[in-house]
N, C-alpha and C positions, 0 to 999 in steps of 0.2 A: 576558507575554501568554498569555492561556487561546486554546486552540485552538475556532474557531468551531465545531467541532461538538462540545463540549462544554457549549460554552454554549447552543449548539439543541437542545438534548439533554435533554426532561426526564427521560427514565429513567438518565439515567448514573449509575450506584451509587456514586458516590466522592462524600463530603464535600469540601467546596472545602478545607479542610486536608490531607486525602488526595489529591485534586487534586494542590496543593501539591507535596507529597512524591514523585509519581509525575514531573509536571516537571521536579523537580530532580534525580531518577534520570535520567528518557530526555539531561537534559542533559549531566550528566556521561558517558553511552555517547556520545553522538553527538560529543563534543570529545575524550573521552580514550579510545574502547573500554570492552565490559563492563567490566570489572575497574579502571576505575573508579569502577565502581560503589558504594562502601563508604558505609559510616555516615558517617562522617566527611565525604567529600566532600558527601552526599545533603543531612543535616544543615547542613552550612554551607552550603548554596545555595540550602536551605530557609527560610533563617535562623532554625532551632529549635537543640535541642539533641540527641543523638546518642538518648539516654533518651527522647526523646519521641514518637521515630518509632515505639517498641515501641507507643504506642498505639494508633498506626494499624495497623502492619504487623507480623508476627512475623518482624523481622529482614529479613538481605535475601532470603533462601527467598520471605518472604510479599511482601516487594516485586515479586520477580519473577512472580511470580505476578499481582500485582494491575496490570503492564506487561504480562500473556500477555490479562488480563480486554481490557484495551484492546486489544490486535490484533487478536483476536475480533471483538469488537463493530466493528472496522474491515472486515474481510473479511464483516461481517456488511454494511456497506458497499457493499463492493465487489460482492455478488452483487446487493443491491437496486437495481444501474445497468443492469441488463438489464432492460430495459421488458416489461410482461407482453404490449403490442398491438404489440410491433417484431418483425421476423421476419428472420434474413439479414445482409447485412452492415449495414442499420439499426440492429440490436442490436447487434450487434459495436460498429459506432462509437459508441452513445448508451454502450454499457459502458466501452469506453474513457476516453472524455471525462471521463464520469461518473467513474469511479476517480481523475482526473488530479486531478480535483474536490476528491476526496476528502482525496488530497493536500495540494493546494495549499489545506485548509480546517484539517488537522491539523499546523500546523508541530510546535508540541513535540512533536508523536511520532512525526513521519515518517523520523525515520532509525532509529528502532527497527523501524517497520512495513517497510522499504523491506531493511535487515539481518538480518533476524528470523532466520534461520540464525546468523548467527554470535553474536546477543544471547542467543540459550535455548542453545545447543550443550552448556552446563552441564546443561542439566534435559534427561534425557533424554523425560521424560515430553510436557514441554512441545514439546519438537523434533516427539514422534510427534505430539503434536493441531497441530503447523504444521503437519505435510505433512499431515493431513487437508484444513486450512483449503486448502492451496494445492492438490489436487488437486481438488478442490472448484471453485476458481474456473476450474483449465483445463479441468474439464470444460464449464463453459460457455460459455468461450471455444472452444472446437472445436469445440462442438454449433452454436451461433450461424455459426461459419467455416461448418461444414458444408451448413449451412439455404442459406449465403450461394453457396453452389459448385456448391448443387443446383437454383437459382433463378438459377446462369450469369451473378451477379455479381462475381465473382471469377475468376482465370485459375485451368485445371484442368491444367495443366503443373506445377504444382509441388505438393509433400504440403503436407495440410491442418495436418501437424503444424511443417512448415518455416516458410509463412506466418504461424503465431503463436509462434513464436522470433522471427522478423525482426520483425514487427508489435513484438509488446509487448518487447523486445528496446529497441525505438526509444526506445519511452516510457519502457522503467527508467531507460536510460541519460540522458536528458534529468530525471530526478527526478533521478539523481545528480549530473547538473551544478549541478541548482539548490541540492540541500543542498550539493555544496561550494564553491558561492558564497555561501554564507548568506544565501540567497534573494534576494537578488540582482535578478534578473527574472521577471515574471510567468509563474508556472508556465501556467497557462489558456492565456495567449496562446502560449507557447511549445509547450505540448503541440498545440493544434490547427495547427499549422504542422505539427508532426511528421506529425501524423495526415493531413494534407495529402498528404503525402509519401509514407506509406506505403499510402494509398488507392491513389495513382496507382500502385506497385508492385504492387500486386493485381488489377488493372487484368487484363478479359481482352483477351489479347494481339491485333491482329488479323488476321483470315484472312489465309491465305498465298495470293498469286495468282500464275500464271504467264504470266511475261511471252512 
């Protein structure tokens, strides 16, 4: 199965052979860790032969690389859930969802995207443009909290940096239920129950009266 947003995807740079090939890498990490990554396993799950990957990829270097092009273009994703006319916790939650989305749209590569530390941890190179990717999206995530804190939608007892640990916190942990059930249950539906949940925790608290 090709991930629906590959397929909605007319600018995705990979040939449906390279495709191919990238599938059968993210699959081999997400059942057996990195390092099972080799020719070997890629190949037989490709069902090509070891030599023929060299035409797509220069090895596994160029593989991994061409699993970093996709994370990318994923976090490329993930910032375009933040609505340009939402302002506040609106945005926060269309980002959220949106990301859950994204998720539950890319299975072949969501336990790459979801581990991505410990998949590049080899390339140090690649590791440094993750943590761009990822400071990147919490910055938008706490610009968004913040809009949402200063518009007195959200409780102002707790740091704006705590409520999105707990927040998005919620939501990893529910993406990693659903990869290690092998998807199992509908990510969408599960994620907006979370978000449900974690609304109500954001929730400003209410005034204190005295009795």
């Amino acid at each position: 199965m090709v991930s629906e947003l590959v397929i909605g995807d007319p600018t995705w740079p990979y040939t449906k052979a390279k495709t191919a090939v990238l599938i059968a890498a993210a699959a081999a990490i997400r059942e057996d860790g990195p390092r099972a990554a080799t020719l070997k396993n890629i190949a037989s799950r490709a069902g090509i032969t070891e030599p023929a990957i060299f035409r797509h990829f220069e090895g596994i270097d160029g593989l991994f690389n061409g699993l970093f092009t996709m994370v990318e273009r994923m976090y490329d994703r993930f910032s375009a859930c933040y609505p340009e006319d939402a302002v506040g916790l609106a945005r926060f939650r269309a980002a959220m969802l949106g990301s859950i989305g994204v998720f539950a749209d890319s299975k072949d590569f969501a336990y790459v995207i979801m581990h991505a530390e410990q998949v590049f941890r080899g390339y140090p190179d690649l590791k440094r443009r993750l943590d761009e990717l990822k400071r990147r999206d919490e910055a938008k995530a706490l610009a968004a909290l913040e809009e949402a804190r200063e518009r007195r939608e959200i409780r102002r007892d707790v740091e704006i940096d705590s409520i999105a640990t707990a927040v998005i916190g919620m939501l990893h942990m529910t993406i990693v239920f659903w990869l290690d059930s092998g998807f199992a249950f509908d990510l969408r539906e599960a994620g907006a129950k979370r978000w449900s949940d974690a609304e109500r925790l954001m929730e400003m608290p209410p005034p204190c009266t005295d009795n």
